[in-house]
Backbone as CSV, one residue per row, in Angstrom:
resi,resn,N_x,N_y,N_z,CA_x,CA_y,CA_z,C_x,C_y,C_z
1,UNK,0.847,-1.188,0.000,0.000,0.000,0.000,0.879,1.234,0.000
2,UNK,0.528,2.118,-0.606,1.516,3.137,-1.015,0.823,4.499,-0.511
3,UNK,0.740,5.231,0.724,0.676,6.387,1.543,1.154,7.689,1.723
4,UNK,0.245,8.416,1.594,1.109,9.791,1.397,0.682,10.599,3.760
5,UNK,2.030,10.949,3.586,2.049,11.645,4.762,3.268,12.782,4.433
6,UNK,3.107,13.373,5.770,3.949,14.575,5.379,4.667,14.287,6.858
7,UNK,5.782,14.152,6.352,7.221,14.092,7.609,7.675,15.482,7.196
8,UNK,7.676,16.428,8.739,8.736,17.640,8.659,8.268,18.770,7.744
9,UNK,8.975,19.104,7.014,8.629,20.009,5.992,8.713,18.839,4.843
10,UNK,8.733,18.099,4.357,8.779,17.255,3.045,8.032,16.592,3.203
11,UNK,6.762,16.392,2.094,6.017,15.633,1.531,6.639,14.509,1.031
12,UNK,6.312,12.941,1.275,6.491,11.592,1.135,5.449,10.978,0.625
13,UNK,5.629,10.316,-0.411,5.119,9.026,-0.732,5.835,7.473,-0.668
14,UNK,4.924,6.822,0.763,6.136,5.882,1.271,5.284,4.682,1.299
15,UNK,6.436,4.028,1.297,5.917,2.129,1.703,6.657,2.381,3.127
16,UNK,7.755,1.575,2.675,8.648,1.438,3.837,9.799,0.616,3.189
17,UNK,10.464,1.162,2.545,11.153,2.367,2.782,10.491,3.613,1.632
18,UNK,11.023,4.594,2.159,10.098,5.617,0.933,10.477,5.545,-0.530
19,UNK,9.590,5.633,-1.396,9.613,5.319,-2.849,10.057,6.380,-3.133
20,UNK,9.697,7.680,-3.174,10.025,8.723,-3.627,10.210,9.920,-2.529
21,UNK,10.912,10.864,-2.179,10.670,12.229,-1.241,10.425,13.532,-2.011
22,UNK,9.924,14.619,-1.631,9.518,15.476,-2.717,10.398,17.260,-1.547
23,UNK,10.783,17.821,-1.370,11.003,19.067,-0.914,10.348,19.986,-0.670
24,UNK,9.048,19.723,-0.598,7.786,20.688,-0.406,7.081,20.596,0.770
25,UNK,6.251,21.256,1.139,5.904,21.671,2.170,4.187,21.628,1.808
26,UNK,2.977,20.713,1.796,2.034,20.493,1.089,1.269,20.939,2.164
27,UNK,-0.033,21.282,2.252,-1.084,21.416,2.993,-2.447,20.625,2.333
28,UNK,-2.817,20.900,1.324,-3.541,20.066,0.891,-3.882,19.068,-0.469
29,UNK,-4.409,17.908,-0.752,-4.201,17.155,-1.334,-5.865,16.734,-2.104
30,UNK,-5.898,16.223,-3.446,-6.949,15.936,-4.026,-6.267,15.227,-5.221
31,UNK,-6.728,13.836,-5.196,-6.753,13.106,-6.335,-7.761,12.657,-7.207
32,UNK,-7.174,13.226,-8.578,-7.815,13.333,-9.987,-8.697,12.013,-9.594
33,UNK,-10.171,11.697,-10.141,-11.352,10.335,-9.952,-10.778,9.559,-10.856
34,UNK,-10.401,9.737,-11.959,-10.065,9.213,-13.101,-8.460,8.368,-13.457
35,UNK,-7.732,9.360,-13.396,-6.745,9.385,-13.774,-5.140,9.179,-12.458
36,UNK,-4.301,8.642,-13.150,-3.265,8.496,-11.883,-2.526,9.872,-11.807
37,UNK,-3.432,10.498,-10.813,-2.779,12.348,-10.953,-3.326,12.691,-9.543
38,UNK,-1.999,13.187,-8.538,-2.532,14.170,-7.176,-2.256,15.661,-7.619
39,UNK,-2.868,16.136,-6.987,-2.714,17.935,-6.496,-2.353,18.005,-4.939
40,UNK,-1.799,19.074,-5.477,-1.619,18.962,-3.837,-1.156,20.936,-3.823
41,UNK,-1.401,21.761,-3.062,-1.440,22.966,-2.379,-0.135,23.062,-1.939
42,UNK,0.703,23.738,-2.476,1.698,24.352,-1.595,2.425,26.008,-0.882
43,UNK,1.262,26.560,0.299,1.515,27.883,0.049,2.779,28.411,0.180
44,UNK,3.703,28.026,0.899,5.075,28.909,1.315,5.514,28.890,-0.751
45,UNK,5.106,28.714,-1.633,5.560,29.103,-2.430,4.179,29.504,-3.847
46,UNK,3.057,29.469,-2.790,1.952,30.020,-3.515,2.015,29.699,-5.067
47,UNK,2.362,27.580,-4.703,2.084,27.213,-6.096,0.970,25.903,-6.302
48,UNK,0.736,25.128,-6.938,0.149,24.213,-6.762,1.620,22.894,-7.699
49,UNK,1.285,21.888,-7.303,2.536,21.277,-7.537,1.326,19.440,-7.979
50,UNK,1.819,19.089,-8.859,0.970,17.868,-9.560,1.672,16.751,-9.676
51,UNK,1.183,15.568,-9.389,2.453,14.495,-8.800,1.450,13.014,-9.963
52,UNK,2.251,12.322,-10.672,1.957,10.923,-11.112,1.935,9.919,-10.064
53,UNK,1.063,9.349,-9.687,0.930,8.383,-8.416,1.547,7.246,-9.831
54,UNK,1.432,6.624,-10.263,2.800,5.210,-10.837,3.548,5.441,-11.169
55,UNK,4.287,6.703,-11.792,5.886,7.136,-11.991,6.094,7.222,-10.856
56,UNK,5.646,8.277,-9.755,5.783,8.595,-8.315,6.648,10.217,-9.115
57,UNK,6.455,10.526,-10.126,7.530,11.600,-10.727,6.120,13.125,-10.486
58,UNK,7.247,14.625,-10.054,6.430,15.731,-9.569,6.676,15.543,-11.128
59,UNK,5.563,16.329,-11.902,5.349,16.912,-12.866,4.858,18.337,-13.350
60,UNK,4.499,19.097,-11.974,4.969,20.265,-12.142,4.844,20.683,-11.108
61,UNK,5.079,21.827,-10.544,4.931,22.810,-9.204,4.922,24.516,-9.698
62,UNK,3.779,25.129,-9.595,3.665,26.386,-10.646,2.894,27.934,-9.724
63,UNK,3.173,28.327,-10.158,2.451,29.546,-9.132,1.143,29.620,-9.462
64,UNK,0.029,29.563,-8.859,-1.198,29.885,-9.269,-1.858,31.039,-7.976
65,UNK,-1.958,31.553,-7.200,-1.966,32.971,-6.391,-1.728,33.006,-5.183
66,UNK,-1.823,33.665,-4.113,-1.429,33.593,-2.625,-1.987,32.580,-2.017
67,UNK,-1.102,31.936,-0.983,-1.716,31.134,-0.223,-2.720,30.379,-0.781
68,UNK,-2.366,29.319,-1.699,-3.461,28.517,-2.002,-4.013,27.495,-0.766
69,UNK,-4.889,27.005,-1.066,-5.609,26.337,-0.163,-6.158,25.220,-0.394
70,UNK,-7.817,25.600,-0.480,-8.308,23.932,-0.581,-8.788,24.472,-2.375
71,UNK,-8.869,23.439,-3.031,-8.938,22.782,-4.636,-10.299,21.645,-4.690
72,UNK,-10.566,21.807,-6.105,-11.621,20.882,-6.238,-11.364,20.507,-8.104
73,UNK,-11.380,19.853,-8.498,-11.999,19.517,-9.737,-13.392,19.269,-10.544
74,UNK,-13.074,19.969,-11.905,-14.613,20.264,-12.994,-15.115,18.923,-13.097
75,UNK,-16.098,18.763,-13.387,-17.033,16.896,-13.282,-16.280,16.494,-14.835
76,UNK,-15.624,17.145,-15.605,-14.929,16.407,-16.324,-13.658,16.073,-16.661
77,UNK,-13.067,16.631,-15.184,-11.578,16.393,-14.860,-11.112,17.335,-15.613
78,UNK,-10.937,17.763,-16.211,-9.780,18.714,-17.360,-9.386,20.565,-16.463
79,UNK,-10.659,20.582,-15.824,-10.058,21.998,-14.799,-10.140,21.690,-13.076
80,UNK,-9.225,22.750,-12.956,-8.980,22.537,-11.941,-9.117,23.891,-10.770
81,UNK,-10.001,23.897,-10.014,-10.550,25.230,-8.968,-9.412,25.369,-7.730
82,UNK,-8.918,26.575,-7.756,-7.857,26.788,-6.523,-8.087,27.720,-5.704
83,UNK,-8.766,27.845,-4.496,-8.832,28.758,-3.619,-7.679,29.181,-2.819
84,UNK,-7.127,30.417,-3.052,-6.131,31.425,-2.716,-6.154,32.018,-1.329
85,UNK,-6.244,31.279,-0.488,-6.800,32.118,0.414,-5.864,33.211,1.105
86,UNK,-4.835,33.850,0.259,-4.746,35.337,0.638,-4.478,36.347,-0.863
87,UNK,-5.772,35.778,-1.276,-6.399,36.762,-2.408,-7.565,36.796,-2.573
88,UNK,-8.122,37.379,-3.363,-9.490,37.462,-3.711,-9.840,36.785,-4.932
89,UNK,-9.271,35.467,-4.971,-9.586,34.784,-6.320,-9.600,33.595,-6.019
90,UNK,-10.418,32.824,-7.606,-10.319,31.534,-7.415,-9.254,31.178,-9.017
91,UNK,-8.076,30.115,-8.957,-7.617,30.195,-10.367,-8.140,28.819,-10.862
92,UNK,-8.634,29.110,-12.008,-8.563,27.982,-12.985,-7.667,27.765,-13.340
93,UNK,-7.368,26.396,-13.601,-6.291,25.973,-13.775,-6.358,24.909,-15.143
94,UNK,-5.610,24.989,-15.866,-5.709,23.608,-17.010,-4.479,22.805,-16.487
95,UNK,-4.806,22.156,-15.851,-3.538,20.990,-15.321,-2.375,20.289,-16.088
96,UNK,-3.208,19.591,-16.850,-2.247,19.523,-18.377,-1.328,20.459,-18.944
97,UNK,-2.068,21.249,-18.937,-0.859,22.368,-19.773,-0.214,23.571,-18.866
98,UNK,-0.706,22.747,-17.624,0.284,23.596,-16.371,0.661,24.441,-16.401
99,UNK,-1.088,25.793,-16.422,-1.222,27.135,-16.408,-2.514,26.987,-15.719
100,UNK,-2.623,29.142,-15.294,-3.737,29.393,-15.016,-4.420,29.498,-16.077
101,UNK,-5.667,29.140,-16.601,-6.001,30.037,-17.135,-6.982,31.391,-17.265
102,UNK,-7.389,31.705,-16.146,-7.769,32.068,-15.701,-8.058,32.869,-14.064
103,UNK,-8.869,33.709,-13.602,-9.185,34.105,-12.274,-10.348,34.494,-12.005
104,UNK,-11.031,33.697,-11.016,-12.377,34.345,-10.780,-12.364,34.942,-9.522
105,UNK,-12.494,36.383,-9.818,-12.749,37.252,-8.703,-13.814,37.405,-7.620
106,UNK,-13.173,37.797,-6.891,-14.393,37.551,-5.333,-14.125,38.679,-4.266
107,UNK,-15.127,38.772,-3.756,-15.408,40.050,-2.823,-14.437,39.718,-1.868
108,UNK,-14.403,38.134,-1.491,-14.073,37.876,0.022,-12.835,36.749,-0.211
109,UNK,-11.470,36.477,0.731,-11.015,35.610,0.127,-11.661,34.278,0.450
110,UNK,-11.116,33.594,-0.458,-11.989,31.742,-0.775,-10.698,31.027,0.114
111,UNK,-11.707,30.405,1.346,-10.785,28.782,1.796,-10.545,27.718,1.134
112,UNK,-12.257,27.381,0.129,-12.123,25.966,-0.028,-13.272,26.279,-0.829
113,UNK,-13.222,24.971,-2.053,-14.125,25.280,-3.156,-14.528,23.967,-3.585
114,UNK,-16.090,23.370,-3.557,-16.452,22.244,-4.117,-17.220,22.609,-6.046
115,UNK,-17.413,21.898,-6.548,-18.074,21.677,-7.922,-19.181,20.955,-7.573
116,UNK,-20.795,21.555,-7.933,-21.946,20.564,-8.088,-22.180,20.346,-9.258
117,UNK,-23.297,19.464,-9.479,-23.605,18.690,-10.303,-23.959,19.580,-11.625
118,UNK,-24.110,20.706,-11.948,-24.257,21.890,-12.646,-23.116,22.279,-13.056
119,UNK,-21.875,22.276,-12.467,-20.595,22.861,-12.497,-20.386,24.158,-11.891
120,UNK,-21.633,24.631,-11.015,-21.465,25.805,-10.096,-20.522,25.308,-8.909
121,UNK,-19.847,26.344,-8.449,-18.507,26.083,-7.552,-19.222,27.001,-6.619
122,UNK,-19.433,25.749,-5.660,-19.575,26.108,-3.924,-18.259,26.739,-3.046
123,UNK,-18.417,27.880,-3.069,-17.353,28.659,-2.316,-16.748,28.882,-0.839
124,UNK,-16.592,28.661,0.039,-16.232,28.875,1.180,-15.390,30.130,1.389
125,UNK,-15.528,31.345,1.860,-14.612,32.149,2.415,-14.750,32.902,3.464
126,UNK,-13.767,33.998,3.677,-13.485,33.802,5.370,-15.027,34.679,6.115
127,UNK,-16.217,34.957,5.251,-17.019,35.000,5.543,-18.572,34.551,5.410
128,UNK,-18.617,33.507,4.173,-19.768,33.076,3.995,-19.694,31.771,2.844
129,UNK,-20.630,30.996,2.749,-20.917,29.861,1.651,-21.913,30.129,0.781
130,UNK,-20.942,30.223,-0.473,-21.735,30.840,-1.585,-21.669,30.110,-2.674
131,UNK,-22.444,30.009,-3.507,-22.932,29.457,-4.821,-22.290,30.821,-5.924
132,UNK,-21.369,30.032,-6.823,-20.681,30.876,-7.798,-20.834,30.237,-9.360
133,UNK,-21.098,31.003,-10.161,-20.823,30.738,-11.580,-19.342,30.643,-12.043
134,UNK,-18.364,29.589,-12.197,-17.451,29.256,-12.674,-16.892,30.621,-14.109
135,UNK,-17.970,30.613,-14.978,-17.349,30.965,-15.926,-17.838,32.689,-15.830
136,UNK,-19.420,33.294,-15.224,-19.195,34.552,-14.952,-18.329,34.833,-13.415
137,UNK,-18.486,34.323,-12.623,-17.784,34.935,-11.197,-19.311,35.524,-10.409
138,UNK,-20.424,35.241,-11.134,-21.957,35.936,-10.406,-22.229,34.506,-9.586
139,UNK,-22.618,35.332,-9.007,-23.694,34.605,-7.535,-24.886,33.287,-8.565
140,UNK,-25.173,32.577,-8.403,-25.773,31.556,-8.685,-26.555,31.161,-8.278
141,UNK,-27.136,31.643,-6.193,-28.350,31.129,-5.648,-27.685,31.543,-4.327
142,UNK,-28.880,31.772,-3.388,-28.297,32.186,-2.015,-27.455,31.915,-1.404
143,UNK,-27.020,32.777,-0.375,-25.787,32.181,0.190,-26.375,31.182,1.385
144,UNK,-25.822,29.934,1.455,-25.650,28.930,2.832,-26.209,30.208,3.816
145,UNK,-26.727,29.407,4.473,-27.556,30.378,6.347,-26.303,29.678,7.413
146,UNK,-25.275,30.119,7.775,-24.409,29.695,8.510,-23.341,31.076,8.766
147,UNK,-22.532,30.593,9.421,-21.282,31.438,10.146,-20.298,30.591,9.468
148,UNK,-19.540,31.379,9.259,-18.104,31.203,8.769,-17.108,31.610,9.566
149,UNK,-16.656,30.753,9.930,-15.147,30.981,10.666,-13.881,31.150,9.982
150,UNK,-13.651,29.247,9.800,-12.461,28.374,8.983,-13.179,27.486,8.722
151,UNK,-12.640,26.653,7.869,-12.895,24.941,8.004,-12.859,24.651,6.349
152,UNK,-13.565,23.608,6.034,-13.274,22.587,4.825,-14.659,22.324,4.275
153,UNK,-14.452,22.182,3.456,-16.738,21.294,2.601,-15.609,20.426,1.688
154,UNK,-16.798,19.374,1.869,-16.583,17.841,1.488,-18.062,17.953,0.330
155,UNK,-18.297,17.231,-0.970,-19.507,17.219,-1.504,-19.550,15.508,-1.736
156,UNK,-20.990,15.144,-1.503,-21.019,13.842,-2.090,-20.732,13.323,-3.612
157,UNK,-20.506,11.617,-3.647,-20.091,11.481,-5.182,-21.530,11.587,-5.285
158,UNK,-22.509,11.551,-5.434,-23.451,12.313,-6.198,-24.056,13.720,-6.774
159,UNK,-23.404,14.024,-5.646,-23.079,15.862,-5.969,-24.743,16.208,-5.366
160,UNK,-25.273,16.192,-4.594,-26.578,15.861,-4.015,-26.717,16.378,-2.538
161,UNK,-25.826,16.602,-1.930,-25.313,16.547,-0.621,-24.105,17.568,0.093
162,UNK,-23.863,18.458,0.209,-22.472,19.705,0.750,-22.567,19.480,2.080
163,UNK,-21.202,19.223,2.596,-20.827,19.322,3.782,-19.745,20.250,4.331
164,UNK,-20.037,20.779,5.498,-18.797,22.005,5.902,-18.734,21.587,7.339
165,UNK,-17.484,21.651,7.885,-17.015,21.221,9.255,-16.571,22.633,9.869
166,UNK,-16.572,23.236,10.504,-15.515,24.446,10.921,-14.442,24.263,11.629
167,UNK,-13.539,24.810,11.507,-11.788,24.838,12.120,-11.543,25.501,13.058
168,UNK,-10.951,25.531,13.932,-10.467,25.971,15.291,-11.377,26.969,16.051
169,UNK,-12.775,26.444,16.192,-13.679,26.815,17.117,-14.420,25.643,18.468
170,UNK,-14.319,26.307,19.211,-15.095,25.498,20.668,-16.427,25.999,20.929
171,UNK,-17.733,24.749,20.776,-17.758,23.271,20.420,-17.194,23.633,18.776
172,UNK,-16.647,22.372,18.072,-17.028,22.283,16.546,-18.360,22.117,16.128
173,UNK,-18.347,22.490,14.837,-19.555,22.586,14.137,-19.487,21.184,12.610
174,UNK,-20.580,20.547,12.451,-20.607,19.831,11.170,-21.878,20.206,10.302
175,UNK,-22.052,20.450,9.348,-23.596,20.790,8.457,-23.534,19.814,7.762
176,UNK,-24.586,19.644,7.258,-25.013,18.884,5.931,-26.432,19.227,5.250
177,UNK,-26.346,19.929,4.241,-27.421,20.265,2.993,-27.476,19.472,1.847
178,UNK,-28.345,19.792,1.412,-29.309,19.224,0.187,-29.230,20.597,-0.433
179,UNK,-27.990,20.195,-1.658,-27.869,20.894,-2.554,-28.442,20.664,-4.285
180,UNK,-29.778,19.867,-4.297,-30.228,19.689,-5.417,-31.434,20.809,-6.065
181,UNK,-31.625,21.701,-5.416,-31.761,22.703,-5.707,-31.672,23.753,-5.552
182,UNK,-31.844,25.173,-6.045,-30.781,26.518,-6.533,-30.543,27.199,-4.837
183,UNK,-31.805,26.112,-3.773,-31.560,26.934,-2.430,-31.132,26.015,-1.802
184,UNK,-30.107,25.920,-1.208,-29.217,25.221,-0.131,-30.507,24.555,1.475
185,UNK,-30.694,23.863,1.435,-31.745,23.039,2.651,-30.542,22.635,3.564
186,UNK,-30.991,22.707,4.792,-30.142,22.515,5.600,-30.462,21.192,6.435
187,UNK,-30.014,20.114,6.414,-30.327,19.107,6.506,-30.519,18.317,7.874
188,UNK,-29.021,18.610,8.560,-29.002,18.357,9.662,-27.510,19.338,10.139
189,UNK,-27.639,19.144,11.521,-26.392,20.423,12.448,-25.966,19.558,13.064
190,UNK,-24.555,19.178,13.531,-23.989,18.446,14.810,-24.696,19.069,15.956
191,UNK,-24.620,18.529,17.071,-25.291,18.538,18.919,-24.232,19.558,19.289
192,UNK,-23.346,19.893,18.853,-22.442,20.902,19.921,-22.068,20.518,21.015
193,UNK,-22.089,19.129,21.780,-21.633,18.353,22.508,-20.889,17.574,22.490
194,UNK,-20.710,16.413,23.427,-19.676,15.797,23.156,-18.507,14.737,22.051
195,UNK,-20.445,14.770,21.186,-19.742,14.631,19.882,-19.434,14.603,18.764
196,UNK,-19.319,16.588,18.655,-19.538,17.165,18.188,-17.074,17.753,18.103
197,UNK,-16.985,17.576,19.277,-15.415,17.973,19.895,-15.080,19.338,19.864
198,UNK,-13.962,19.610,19.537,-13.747,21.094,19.474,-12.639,21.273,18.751
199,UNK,-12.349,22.223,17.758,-11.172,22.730,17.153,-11.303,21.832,16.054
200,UNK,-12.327,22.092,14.504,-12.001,21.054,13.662,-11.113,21.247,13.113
201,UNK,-10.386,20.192,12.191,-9.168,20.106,12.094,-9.051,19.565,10.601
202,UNK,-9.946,18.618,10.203,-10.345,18.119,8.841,-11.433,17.345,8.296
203,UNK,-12.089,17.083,7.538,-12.925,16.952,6.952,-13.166,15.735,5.801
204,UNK,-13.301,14.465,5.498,-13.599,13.746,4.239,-14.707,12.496,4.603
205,UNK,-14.916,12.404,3.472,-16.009,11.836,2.935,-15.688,10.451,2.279
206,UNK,-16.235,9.715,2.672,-15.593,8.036,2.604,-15.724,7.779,0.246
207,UNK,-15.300,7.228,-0.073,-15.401,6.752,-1.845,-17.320,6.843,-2.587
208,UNK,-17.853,5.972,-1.353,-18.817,6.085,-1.936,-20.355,6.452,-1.422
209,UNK,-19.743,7.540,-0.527,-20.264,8.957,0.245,-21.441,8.003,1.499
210,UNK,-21.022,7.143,2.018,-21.905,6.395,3.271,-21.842,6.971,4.129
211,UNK,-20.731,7.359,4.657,-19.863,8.232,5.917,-19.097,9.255,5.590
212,UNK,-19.146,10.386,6.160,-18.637,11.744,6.323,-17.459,11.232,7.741
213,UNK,-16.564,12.071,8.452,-15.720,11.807,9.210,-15.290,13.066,9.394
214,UNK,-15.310,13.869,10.789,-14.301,15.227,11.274,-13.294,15.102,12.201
215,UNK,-12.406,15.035,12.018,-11.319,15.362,12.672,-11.299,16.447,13.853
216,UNK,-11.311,16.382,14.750,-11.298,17.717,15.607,-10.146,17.407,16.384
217,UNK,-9.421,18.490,17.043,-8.420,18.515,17.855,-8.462,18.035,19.418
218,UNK,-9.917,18.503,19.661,-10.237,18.575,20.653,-11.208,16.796,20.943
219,UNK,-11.229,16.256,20.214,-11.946,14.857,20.159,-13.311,14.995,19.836
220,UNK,-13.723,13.708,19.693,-15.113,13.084,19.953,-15.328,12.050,20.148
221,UNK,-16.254,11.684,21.500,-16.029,10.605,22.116,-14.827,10.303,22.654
222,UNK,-14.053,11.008,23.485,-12.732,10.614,24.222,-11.960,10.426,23.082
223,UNK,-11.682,11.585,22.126,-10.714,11.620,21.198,-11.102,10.715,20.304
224,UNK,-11.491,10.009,19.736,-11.897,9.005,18.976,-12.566,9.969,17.394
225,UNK,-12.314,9.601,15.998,-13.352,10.542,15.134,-14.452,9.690,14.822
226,UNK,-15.404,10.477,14.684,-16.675,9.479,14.404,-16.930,8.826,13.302
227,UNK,-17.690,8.104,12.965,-18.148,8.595,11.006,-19.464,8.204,11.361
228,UNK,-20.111,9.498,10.747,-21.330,9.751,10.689,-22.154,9.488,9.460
229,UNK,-22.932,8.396,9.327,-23.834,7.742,8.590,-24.576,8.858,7.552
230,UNK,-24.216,8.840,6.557,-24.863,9.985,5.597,-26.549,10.215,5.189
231,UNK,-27.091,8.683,5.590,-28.360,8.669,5.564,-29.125,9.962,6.447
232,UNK,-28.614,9.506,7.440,-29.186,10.064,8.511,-28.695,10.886,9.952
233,UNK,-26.995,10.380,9.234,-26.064,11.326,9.893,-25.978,10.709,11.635
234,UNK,-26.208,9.901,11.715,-26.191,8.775,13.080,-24.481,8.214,13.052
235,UNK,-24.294,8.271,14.338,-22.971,7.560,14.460,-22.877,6.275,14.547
236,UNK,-21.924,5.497,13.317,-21.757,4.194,12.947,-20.757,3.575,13.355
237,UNK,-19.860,4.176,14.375,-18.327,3.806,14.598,-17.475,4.943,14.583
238,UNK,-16.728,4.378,14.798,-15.277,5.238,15.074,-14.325,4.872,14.674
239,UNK,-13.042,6.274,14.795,-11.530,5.669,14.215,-10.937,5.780,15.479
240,UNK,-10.118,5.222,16.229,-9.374,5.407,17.735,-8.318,5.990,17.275
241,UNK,-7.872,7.112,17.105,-6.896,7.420,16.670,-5.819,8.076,18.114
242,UNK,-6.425,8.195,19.149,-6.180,8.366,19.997,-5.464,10.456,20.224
243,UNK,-5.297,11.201,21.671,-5.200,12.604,21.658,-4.344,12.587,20.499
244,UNK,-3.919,13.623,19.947,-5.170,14.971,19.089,-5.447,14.703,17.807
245,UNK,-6.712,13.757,17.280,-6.484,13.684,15.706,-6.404,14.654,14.958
């Protein structure tokens, strides 16, 4: 099994012993559905950097704007959405030909950016969740009814479903909407209790969207992360990962 973690400042892709080491400093990661291709975020050089998972070879590392962040891909793989989060943009990206091509401008800066089933790009920034037109940069349908702190959105593989966790707040917060039409339904809210934890930390969504999973700093359930049943958002188990996942 072949694992990506980040030792130190250098990003690894390791067995044991490591296959390849890379000199970067990654924060976040998204692999292409299709194709043997990661992304991965690297701000101390405010580039995005694209890696072959079976060569194990970087194939590029490129500037695309400040502080990038969290990334998402178009439902037909070929673009690629980069939230900047110390700018006011989102860059398109053509991966392949390892450019921007593009910038979609924004009032507010963008954390983190999902694609629905439309190809409207669900926005996250450091003040609200918004529905964006990819190719004008206009508003697309109300904004999410929530507070914005920090944090991450996860979307189901059906594209049916948006999830947002928030980041370094006490209790944490988890949402989940019903994004199948132009107004965001709010589906269900975590308890703000115990297991709920505090300080989220990260956010994903299992292959074939059964279970959602938050990471918090602060635990849930005696440090433990949950995964919460997507039906109905009921807790199905746990990961023991033991203090601080």
């Amino acid at each position: 099994e072949i694992r990506l973690s980040l030792v130190g400042s250098e990003m690894c892709i390791r067995d044991s012993p490591h296959l390849a080491t890379y000199p970067i400093s990654a924060l976040r990661f998204l692999a292409h559905p299709t194709e043997p291709i990661l992304f991965a975020t690297i701000p101390a050089s405010n580039s995005l950097a694209i890696f072959n998972t079976q060569t194990l070879e970087m194939l590029a590392n490129f500037w695309v704007g400040s502080q990038p962040y969290g990334l998402a891909i178009s439902n037909d793989g070929n673009v690629l959405y980069v939230a900047n989060s110390s700018s006011h943009f989102i860059s398109v990206v053509d991966w392949r030909g390892q450019r921007v091509l593009r910038n979609i401008k924004l009032p507010q800066v963008p954390l983190d950016v999902e694609v629905g089933a439309d190809g409207r790009l669900y926005v996250l920034t450091n003040y609200s969740l918004t529905q964006i037109d990819p190719v004008t940069g206009g508003k697309v349908g109300p904004d999410f009814t929530v507070y914005v702190y920090s944090g991450e959105l996860v979307i189901s593989p059906k594209k049916d479903r948006l999830y947002y966790g928030d980041f370094g707040l006490s209790p944490a917060s988890l949402y989940q909407w019903d994004i199948t039409g132009p107004k965001p339904r709010l589906l269900w809210e975590s308890d703000h209790g115990i297991t709920s934890g505090a300080n989220g930390q990260d956010l994903a969504i299992s292959a074939d969207g059964s279970f959602v999973s938050y990471a918090t700093g602060g635990g849930q359930i005696g440090y433990d992360i949950a995964k919460y049943r997507t039906d109905d958002m009921a807790i199905m188990g746990t990961f023991n990962t033991g203090p601080y996942p």
